[in-house]
C-alpha positions, 0 to 999 in steps of 0.5 A, a space after each residue: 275892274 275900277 274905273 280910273 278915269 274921273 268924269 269931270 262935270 264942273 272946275 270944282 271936281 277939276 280943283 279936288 282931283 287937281 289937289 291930290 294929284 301933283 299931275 292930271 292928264 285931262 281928255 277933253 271930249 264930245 259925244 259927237 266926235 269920230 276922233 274922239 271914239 276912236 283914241 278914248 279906248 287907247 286913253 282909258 287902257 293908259 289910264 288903268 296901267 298908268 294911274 299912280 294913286 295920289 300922283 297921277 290922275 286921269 279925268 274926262 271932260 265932255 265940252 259939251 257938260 262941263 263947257 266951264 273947264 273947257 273954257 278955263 283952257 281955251 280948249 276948242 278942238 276935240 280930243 284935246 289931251 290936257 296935262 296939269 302940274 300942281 292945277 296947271 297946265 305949266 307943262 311937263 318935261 317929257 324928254 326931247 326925243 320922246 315925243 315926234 314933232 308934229 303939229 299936235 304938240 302944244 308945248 309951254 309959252 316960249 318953250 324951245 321946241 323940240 325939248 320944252 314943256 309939253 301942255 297938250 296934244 290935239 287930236 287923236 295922236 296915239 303915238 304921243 299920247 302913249 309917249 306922253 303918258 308913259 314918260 309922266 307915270 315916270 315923274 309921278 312914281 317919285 311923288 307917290 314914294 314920297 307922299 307914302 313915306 310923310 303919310 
């Protein structure tokens, strides 16, 4: 079976996986962390189902390696579930409805919550990690069409 998550060790990995993949869902992690053994089964089986060739991409930062790509998002709770347009963390329109209310949530800087921009999801949230997930696949199969028919 292919691995479908990319281990990230440096900003300069995360800028050549970022530009050739319209969306990056990122999974900030350390070896230490409970929580983040417990959800990385969830995430690397979202991941081989999701994965849409040079549209959506999943990738693996241990903080502790690659404290650099950590740092270039703030990130310091673990997991953190980072989702990337285009190399930034802009946000994503998941739907309102899609996802549950919950503290977990971080969406775009003066987004209207329940319906703005999703960036990230801390903790080990499965239930809207799942959602998340599945509703980007959606905006990534388009891009993947897209990208086939100008090849």
């Amino acid at each position: 079976m292919a691995e479908h998550v990319t281990n990230l060790t440096s900003l300069a990995e995360l800028d050549s996986l970022a530009s050739t993949n319209k969306y990056v869902v990122i999974d900030f992690t350390a070896e230490w962390c409970p929580p983040c053994k417990a959800i990385a089964p969830l995430y690397h089986k979202l991941a081989g189902e999701h994965t849409v060739s040079n549209a959506l991409a999943f990738a693996r930062v241990d903080v502790d390696e690659a404290s650099d790509v950590a740092a270039k998002f703030s990130v310091s709770s673990m997991p953190t579930f980072l989702f990337l347009v285009d190399g930034e963390p802009k946000g994503v329109d998941i739907g309102a409805g899609v996802l549950a209310e919950r503290p977990s949530i971080v969406r775009a800087a003066g987004a209207a919550a329940p319906d703005g921009p999703v960036v990230a999801i801390r903790g080990a949230d499965p239930m809207n990690l799942v959602a998340a997930v599945k509703k980007i696949a959606t905006l990534a199969a388009p891009e993947a069409e897209e990208a086939e028919e100008t090849a």
